[in-house]
Every structure is written in C-alpha cells, then in structure tokens.
N, CA, C and O atoms as a Tripos MOL2 file, in Angstrom:
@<TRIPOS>MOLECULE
protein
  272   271    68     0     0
PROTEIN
NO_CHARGES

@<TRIPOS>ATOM
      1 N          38.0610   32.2290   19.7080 N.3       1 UNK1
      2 CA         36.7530   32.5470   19.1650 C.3       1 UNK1
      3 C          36.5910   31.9960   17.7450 C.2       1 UNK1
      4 O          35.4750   31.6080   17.4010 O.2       1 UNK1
      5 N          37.5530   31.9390   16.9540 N.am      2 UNK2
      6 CA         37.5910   31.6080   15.1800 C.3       2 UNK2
      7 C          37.0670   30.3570   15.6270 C.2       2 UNK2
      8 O          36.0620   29.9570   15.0400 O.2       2 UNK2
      9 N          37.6650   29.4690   16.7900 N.am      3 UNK3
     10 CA         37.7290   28.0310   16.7050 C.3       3 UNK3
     11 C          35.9980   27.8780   16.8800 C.2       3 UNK3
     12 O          35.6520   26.7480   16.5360 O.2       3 UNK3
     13 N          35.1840   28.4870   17.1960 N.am      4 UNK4
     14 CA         34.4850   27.9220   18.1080 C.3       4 UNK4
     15 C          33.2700   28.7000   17.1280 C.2       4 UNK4
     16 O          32.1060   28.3420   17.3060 O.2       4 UNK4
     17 N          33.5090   29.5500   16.3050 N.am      5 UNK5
     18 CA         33.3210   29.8910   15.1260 C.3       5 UNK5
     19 C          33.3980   28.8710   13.5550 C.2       5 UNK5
     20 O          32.4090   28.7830   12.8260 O.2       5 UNK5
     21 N          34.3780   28.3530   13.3180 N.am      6 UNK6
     22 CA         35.0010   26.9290   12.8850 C.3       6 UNK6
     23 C          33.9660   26.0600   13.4170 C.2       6 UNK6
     24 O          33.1530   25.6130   12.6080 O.2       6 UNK6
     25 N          33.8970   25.8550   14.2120 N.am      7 UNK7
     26 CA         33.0610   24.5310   14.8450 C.3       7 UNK7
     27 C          31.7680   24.0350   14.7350 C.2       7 UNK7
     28 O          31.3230   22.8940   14.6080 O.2       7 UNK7
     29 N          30.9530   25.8010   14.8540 N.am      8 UNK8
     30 CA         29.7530   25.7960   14.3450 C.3       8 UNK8
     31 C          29.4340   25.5030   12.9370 C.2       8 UNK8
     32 O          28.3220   25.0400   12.6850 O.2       8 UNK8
     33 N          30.3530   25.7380   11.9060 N.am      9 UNK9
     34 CA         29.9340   26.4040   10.7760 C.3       9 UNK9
     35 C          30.0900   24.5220    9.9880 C.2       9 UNK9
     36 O          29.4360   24.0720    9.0470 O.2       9 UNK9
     37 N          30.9310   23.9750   10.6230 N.am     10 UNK10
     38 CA         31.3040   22.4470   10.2020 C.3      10 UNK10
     39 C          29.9930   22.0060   11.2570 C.2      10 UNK10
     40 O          28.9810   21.7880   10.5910 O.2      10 UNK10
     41 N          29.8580   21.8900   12.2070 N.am     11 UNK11
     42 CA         28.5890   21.2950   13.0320 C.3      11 UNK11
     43 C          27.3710   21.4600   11.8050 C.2      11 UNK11
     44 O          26.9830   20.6440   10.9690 O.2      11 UNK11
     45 N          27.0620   22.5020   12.0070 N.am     12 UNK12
     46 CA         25.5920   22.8710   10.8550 C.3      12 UNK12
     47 C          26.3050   22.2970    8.9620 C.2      12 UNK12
     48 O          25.5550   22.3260    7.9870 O.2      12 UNK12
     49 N          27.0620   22.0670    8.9090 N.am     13 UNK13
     50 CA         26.9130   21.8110    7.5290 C.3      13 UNK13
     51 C          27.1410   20.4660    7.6730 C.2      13 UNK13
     52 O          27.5210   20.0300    6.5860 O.2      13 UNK13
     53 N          27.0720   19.3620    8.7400 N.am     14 UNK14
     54 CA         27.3470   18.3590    8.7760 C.3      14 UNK14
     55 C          25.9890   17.8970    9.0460 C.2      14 UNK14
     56 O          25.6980   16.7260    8.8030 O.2      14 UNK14
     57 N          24.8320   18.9920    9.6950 N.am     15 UNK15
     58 CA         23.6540   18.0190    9.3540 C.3      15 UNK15
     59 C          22.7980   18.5910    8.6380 C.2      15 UNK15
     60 O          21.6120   18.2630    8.5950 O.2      15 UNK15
     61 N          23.3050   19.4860    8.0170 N.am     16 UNK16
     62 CA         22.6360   19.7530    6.2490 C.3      16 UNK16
     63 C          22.9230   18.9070    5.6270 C.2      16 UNK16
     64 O          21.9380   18.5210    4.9980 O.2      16 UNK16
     65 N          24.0340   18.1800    5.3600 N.am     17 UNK17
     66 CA         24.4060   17.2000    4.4420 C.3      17 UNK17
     67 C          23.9820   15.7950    4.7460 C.2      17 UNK17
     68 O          23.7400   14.8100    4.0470 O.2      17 UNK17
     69 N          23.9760   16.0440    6.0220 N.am     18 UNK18
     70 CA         23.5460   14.1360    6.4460 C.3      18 UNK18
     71 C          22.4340   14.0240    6.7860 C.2      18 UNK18
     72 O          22.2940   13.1160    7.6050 O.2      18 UNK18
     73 N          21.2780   14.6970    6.4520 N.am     19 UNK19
     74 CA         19.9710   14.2850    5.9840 C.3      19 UNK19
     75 C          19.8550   13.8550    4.7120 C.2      19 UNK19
     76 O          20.4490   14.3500    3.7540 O.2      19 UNK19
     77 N          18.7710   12.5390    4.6610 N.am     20 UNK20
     78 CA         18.8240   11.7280    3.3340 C.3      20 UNK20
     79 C          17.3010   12.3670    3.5350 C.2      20 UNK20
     80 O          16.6040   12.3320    4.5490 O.2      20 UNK20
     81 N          16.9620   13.0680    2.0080 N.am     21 UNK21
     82 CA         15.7560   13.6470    1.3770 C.3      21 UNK21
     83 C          15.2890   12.9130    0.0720 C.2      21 UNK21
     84 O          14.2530   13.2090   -0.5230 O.2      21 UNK21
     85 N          16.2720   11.7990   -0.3630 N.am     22 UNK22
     86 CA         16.1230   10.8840   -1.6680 C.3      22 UNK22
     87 C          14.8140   10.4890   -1.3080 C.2      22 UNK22
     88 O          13.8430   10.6330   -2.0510 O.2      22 UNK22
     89 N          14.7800   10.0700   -0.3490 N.am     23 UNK23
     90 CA         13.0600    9.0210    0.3240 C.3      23 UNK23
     91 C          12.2300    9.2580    0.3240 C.2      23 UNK23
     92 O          12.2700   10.2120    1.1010 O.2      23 UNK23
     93 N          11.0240    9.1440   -0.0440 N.am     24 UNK24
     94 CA          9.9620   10.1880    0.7980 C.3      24 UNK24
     95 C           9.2550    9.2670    1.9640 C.2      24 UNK24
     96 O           9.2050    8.0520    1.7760 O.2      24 UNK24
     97 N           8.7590    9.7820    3.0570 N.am     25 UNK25
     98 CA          8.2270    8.8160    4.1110 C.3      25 UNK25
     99 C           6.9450    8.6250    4.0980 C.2      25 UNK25
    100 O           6.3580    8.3220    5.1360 O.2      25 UNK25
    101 N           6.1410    8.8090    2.6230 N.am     26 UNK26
    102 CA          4.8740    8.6090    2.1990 C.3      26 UNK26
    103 C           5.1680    7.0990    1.2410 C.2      26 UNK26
    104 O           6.1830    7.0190    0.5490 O.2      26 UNK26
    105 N           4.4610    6.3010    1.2900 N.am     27 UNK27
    106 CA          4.3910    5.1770    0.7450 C.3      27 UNK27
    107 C           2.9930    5.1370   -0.5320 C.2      27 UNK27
    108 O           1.8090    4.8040   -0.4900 O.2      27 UNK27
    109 N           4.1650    5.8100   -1.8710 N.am     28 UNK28
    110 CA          3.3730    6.2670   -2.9730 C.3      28 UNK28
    111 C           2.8250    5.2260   -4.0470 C.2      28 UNK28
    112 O           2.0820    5.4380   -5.0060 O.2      28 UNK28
    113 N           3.3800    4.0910   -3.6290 N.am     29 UNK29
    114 CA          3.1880    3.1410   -4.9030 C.3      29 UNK29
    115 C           1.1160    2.5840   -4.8120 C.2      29 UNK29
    116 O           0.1590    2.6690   -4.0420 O.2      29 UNK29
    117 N           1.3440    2.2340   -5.6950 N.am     30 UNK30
    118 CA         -0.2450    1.7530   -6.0250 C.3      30 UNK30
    119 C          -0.5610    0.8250   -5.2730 C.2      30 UNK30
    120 O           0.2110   -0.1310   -5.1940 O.2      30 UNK30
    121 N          -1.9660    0.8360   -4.3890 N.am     31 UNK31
    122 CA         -2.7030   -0.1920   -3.9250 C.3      31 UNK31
    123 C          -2.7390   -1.7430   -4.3730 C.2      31 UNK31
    124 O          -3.3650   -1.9240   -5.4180 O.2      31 UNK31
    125 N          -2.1790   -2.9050   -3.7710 N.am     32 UNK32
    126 CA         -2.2750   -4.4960   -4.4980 C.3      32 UNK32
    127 C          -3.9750   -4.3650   -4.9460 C.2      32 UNK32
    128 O          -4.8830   -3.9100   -4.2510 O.2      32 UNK32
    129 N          -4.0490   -4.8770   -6.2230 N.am     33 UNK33
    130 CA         -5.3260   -5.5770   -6.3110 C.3      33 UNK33
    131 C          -5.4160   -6.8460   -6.6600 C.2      33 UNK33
    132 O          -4.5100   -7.4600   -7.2220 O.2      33 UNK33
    133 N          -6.4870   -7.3040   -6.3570 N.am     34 UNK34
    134 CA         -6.7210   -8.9370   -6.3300 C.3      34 UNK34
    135 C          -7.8970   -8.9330   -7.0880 C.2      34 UNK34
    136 O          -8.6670   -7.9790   -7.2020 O.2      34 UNK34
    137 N          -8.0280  -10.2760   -7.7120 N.am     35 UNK35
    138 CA         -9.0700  -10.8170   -8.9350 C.3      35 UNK35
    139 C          -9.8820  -11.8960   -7.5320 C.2      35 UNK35
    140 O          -9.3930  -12.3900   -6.5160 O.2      35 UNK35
    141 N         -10.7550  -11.9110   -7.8890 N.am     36 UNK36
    142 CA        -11.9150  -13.0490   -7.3710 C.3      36 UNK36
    143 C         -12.8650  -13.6020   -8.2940 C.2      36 UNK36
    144 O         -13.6420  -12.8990   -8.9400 O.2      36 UNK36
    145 N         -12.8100  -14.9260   -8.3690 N.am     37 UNK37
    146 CA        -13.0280  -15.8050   -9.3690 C.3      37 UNK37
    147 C         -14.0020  -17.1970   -8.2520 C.2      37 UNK37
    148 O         -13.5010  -17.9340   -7.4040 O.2      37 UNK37
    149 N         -15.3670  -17.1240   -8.6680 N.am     38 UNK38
    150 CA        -16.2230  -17.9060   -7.6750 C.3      38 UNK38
    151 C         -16.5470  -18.9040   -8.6780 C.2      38 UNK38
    152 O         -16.5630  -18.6720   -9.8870 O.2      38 UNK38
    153 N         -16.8940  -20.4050   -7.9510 N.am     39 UNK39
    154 CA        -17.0370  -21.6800   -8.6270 C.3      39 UNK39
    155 C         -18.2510  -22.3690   -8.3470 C.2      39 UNK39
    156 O         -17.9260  -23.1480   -7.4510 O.2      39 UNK39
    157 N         -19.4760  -22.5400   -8.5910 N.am     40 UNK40
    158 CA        -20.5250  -23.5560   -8.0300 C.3      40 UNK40
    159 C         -20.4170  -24.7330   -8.8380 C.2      40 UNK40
    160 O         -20.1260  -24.8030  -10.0320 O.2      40 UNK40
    161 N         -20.7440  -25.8290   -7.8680 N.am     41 UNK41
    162 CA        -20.4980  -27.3200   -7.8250 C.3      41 UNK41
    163 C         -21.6000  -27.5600   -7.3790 C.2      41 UNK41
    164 O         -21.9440  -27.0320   -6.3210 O.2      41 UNK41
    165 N         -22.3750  -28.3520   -8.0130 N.am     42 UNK42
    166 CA        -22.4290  -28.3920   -9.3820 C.3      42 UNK42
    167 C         -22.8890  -27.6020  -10.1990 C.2      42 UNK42
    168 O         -23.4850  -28.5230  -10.7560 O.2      42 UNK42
    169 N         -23.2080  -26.6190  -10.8770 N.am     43 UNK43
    170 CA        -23.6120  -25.9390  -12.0180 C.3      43 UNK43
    171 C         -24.9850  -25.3270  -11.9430 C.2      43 UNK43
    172 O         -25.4550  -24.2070  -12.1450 O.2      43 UNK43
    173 N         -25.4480  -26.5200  -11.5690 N.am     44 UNK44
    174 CA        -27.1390  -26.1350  -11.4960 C.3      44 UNK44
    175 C         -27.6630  -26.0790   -9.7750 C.2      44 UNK44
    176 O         -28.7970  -26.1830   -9.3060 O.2      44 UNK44
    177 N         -26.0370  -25.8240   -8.9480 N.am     45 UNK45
    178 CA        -26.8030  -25.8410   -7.8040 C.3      45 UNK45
    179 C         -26.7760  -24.1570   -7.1170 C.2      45 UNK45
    180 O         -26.4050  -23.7860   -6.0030 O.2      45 UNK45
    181 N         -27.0360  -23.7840   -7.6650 N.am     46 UNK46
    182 CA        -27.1660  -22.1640   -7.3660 C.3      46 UNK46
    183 C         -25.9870  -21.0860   -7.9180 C.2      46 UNK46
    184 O         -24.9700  -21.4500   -8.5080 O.2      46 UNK46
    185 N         -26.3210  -19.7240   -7.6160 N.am     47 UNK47
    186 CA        -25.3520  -18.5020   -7.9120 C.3      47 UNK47
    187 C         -24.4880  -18.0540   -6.5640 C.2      47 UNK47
    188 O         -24.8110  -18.4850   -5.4570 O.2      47 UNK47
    189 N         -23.4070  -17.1900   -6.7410 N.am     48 UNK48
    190 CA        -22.7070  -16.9320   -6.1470 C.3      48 UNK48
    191 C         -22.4910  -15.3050   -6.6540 C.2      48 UNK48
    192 O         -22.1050  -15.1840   -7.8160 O.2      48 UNK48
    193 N         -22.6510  -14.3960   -6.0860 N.am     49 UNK49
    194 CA        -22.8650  -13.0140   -6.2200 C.3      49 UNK49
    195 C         -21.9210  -12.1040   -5.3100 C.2      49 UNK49
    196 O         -22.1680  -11.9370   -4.1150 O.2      49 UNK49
    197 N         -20.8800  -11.5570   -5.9150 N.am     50 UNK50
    198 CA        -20.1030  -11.5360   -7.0220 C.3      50 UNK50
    199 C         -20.0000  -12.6800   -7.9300 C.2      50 UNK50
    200 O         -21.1480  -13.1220   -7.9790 O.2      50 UNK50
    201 N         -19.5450  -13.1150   -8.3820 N.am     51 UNK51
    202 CA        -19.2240  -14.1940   -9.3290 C.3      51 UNK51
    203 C         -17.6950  -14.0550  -10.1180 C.2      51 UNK51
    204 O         -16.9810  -14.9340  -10.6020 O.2      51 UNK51
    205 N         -17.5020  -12.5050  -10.0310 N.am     52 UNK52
    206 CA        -16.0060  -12.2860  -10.4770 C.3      52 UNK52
    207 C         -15.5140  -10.9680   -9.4330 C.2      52 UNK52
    208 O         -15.9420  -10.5510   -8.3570 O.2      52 UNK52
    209 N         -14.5390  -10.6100  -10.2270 N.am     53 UNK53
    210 CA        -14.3800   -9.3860  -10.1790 C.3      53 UNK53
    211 C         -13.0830   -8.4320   -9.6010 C.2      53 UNK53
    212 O         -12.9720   -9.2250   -8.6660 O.2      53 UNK53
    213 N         -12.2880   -7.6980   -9.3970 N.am     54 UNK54
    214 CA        -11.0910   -6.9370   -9.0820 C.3      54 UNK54
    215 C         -11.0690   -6.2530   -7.5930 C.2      54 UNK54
    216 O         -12.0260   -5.5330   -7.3070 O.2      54 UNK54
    217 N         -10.5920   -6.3390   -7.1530 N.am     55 UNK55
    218 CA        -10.6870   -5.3020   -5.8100 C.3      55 UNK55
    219 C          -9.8410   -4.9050   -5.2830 C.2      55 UNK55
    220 O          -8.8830   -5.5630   -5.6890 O.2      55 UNK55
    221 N          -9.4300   -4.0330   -4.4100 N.am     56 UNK56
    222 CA         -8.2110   -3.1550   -4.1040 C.3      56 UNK56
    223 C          -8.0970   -3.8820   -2.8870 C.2      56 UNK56
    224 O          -9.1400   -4.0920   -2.2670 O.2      56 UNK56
    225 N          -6.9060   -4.3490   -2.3850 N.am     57 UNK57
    226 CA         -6.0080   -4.5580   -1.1960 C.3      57 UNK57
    227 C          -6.8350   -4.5240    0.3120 C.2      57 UNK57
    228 O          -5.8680   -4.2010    1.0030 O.2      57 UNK57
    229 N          -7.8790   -4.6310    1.2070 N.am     58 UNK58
    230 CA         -8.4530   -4.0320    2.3520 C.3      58 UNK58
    231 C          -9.8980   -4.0840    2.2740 C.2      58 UNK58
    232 O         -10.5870   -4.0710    3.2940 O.2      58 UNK58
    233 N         -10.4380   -4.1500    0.9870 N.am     59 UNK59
    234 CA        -11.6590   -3.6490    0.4490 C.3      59 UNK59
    235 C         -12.4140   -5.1150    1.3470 C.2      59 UNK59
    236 O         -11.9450   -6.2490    1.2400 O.2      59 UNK59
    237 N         -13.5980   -4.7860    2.1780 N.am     60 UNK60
    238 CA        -14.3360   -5.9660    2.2700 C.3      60 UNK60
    239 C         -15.6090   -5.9760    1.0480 C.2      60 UNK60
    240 O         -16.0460   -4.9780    0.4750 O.2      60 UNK60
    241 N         -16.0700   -7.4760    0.8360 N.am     61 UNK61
    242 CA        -16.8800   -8.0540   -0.2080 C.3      61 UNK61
    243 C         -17.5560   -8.8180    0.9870 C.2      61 UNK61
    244 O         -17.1440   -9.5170    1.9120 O.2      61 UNK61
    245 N         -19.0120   -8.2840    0.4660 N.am     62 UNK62
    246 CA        -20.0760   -9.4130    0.9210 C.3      62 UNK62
    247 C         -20.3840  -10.0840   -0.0040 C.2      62 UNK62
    248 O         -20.8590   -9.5000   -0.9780 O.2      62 UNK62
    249 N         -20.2900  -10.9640   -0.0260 N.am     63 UNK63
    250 CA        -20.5670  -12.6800   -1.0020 C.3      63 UNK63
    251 C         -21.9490  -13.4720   -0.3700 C.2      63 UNK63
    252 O         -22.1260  -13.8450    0.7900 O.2      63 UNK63
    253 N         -23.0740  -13.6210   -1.8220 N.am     64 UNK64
    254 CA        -24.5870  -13.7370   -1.1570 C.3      64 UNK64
    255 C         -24.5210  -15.4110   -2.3580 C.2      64 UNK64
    256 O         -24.6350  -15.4340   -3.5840 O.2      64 UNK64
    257 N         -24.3600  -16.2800   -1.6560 N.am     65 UNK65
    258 CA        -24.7300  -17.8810   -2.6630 C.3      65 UNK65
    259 C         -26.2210  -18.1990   -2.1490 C.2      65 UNK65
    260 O         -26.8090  -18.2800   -1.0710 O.2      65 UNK65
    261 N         -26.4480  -18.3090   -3.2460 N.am     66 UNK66
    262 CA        -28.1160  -18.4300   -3.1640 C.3      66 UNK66
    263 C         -28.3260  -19.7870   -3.8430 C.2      66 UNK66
    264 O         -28.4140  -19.7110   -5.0680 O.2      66 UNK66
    265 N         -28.4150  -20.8780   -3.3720 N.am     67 UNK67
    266 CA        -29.1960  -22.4890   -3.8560 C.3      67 UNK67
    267 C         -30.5940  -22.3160   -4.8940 C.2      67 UNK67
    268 O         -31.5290  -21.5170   -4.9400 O.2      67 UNK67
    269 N         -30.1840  -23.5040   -5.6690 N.am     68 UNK68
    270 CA        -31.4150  -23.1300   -6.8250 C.3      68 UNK68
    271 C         -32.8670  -23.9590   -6.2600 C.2      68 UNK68
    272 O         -33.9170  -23.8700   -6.8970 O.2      68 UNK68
@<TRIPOS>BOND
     1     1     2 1
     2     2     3 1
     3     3     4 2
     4     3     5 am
     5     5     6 1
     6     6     7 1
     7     7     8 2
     8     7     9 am
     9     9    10 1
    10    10    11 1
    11    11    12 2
    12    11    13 am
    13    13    14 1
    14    14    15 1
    15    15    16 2
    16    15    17 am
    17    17    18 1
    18    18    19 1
    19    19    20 2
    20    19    21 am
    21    21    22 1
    22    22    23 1
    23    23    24 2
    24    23    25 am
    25    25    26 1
    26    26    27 1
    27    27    28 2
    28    27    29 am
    29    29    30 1
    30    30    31 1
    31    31    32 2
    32    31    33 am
    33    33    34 1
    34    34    35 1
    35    35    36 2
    36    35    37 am
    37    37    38 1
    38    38    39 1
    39    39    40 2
    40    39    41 am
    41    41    42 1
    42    42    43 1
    43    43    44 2
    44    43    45 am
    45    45    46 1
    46    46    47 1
    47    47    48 2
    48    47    49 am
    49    49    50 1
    50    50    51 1
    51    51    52 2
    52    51    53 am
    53    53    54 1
    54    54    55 1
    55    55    56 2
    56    55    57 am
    57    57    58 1
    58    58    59 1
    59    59    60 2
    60    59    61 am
    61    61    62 1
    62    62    63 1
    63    63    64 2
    64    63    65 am
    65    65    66 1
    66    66    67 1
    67    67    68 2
    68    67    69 am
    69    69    70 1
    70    70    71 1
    71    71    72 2
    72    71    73 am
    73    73    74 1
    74    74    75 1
    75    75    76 2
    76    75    77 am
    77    77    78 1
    78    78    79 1
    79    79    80 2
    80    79    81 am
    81    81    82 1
    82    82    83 1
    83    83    84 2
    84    83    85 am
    85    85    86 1
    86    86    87 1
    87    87    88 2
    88    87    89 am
    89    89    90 1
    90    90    91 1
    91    91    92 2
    92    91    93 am
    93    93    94 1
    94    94    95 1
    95    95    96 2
    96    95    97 am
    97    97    98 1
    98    98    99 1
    99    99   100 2
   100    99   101 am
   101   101   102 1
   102   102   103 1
   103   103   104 2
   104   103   105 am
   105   105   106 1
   106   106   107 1
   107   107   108 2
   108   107   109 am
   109   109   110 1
   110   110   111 1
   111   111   112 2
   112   111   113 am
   113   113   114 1
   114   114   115 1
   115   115   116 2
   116   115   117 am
   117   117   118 1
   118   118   119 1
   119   119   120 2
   120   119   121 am
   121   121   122 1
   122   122   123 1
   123   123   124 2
   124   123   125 am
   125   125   126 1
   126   126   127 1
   127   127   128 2
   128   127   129 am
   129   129   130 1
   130   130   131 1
   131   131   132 2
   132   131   133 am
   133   133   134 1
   134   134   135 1
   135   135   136 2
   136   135   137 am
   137   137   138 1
   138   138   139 1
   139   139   140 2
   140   139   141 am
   141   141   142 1
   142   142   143 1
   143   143   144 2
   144   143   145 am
   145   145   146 1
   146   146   147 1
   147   147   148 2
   148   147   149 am
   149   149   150 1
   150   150   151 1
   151   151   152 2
   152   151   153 am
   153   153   154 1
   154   154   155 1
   155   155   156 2
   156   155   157 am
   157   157   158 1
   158   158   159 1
   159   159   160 2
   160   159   161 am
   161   161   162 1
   162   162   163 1
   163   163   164 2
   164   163   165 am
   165   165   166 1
   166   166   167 1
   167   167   168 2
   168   167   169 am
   169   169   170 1
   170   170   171 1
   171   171   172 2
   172   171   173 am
   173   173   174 1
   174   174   175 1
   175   175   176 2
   176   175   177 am
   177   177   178 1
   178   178   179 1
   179   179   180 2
   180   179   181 am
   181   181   182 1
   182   182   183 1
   183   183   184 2
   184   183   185 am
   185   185   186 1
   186   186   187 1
   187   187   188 2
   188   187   189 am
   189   189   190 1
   190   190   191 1
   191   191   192 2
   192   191   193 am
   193   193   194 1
   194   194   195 1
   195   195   196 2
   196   195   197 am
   197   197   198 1
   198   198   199 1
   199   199   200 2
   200   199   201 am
   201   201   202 1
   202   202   203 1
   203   203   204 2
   204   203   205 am
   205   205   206 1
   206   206   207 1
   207   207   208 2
   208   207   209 am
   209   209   210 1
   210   210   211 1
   211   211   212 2
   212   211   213 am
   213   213   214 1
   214   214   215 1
   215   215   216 2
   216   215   217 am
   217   217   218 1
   218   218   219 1
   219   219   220 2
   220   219   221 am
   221   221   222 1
   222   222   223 1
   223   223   224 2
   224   223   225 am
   225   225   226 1
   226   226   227 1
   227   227   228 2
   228   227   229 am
   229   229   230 1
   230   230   231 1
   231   231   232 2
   232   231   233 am
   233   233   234 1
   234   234   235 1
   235   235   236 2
   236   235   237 am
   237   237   238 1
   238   238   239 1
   239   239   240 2
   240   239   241 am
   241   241   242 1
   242   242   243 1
   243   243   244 2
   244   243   245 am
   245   245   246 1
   246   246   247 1
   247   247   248 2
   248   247   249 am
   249   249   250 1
   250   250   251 1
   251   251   252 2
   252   251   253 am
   253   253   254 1
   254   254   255 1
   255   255   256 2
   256   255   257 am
   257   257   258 1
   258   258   259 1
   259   259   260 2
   260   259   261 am
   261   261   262 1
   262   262   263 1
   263   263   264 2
   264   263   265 am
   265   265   266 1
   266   266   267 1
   267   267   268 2
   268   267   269 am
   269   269   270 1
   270   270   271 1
   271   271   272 2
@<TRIPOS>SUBSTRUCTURE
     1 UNK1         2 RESIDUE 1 A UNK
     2 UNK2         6 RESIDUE 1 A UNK
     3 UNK3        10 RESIDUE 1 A UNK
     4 UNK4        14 RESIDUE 1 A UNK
     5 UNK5        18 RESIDUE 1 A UNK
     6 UNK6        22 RESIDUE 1 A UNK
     7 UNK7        26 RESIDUE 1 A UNK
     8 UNK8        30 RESIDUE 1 A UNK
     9 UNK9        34 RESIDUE 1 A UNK
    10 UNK10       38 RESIDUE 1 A UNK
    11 UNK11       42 RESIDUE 1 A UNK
    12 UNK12       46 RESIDUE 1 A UNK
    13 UNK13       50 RESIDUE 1 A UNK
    14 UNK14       54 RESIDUE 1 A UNK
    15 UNK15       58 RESIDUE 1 A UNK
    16 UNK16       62 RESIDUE 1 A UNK
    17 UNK17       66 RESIDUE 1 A UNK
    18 UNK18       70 RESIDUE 1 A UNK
    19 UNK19       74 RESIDUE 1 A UNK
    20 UNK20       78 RESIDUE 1 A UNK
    21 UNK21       82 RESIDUE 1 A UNK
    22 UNK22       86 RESIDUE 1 A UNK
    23 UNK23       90 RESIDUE 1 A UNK
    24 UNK24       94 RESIDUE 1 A UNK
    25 UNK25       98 RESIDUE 1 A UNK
    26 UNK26      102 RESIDUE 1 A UNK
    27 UNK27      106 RESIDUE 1 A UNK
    28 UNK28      110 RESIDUE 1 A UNK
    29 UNK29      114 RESIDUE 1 A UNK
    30 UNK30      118 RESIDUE 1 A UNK
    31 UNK31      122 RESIDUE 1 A UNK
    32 UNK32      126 RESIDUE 1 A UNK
    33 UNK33      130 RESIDUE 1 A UNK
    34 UNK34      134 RESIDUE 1 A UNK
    35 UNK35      138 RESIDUE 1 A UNK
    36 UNK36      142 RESIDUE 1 A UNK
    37 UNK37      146 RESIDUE 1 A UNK
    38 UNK38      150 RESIDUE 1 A UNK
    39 UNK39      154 RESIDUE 1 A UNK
    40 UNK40      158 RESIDUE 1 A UNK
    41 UNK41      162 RESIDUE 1 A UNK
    42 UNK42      166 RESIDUE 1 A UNK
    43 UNK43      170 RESIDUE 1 A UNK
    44 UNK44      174 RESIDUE 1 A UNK
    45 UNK45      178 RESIDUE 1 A UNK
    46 UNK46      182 RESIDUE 1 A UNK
    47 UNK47      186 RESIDUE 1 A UNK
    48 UNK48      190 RESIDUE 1 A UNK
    49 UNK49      194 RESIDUE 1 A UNK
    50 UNK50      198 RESIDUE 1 A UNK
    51 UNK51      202 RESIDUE 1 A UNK
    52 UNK52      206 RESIDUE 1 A UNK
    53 UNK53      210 RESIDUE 1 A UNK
    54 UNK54      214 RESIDUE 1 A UNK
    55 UNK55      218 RESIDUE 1 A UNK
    56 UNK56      222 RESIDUE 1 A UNK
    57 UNK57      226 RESIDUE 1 A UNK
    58 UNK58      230 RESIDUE 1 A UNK
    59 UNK59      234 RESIDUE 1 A UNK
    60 UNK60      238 RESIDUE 1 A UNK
    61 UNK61      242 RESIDUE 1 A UNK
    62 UNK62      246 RESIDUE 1 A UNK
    63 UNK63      250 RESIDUE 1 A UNK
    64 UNK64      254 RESIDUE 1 A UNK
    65 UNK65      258 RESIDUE 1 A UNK
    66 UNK66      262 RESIDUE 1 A UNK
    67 UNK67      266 RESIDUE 1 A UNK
    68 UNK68      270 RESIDUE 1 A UNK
C-alpha cells in the first residue's frame, strides 16, 4: 500500500512540475504597423487620397486617385 501511495504522490508532483507556465498562449506583443507613402507622376496629374499615413497590420485602406 506505501508503494502505491509512493507512486501517486511522485506521479502528481511530476506533472505539477512539468507544466511550463513561463509562456503565456496569448500573443501580447504590439500590432506591426506600416507607413504608406503615395507618389503622382507627374505632379500636376491629379491627387491620391490618402496621400500618407500609418496603419496597423490587417487594417484595409480605400485609396480614391482622382486626375486633374
């Protein structure tokens, strides 16, 4: 009976210990963001709307170029 007593008590403290809790399984770090930087060629041939600007990782942008 001790043995089997013994057995349990090493069983359960063997997977108390051998869980890794260092990790977390949430992925906490900050969103990539990206710069957008628009160019018209030539100068005087219309806008591009955005024209700059920052955006987070996923984000869709509607982009409206309008000819002069």
């Amino acid at each position: 009976m001790r043995r089997f007593l013994y057995a349990i008590v090493i069983f359960v403290a063997i997977l108390m210990f051998s869980c890794d809790t260092s990790t977390s399984p949430f992925d906490d770090s900050l969103p990539d963001n990206y710069t957008l930087t628009t160019n018209v060629t030539p100068e005087a041939g219309g806008t591009v709307t955005p024209a700059d600007g920052e955006f987070v990782d996923g984000t869709c942008i509607d982009l409206l170029a309008e000819p002069s």
